[in-house]
N, C-alpha and C positions, 0 to 999 in steps of 0.2 A: 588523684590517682594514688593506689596503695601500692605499698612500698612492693607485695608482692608481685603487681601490675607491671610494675618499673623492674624489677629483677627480670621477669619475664621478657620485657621490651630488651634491653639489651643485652642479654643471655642470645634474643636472636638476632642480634644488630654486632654480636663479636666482643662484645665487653665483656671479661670476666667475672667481674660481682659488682654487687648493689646492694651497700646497704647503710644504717643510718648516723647519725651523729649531732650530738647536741649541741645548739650551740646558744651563746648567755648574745643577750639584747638590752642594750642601758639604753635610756633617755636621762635626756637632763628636767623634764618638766611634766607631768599631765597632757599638755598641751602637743603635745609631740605622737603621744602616743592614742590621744582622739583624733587626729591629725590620720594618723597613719591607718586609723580601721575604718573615719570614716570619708576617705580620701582616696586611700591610695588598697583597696580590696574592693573585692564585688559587692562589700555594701553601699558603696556609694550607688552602685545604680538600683538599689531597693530605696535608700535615701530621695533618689532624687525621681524615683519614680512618685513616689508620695507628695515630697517638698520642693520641687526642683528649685527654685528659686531662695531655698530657707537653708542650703547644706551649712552655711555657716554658722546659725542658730544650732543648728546639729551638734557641730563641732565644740562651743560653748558651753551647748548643756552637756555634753559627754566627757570636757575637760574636769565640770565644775563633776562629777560624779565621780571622776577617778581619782581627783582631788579630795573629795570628801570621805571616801575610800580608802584610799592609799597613802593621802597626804600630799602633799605640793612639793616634797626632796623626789630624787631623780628615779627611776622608776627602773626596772630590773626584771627580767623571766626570761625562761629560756624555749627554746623552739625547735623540733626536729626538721632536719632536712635531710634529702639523699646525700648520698656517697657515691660516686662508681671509681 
């Protein structure tokens, strides 16, 4: 949903504004953060539509990429979310 969607919804739901803010995201490992895209978001069910039985093999080869990547110290980006 875009942020302008969301000011809309609650504009008529009696909230006064909506709007964004960044905010910083640490892991301690790789491992955390394959974990987290391909676990705990709506990839897991394109994952598991394909692998259902392999998400853990998923999750191994997507630690060792982010690892190879980024390196294996703690892992850091930031994310927008709403405000109201």
């Amino acid at each position: 949903m875009t942020l302008q969607v969301m000011s809309a919804a609650r504009r008529h739901a009696g909230a006064v504004s909506c709007d964004q803010t960044e905010l910083m995201s640490v892991t301690a490992r790789p491992r955390d953060v394959a974990v987290a895209y391909s676990k705990g978001t709506p990839l897991k069910t394109a994952i598991e539509s394909r692998t259902s039985d392999r998400i853990d093999e998923v999750v191994v080869a997507a630690e060792s990429e982010i690892a190879d990547r980024y390196g294996a110290k703690s892992q850091g980006g930031t994310s927008l979310a709403p405000r109201v």
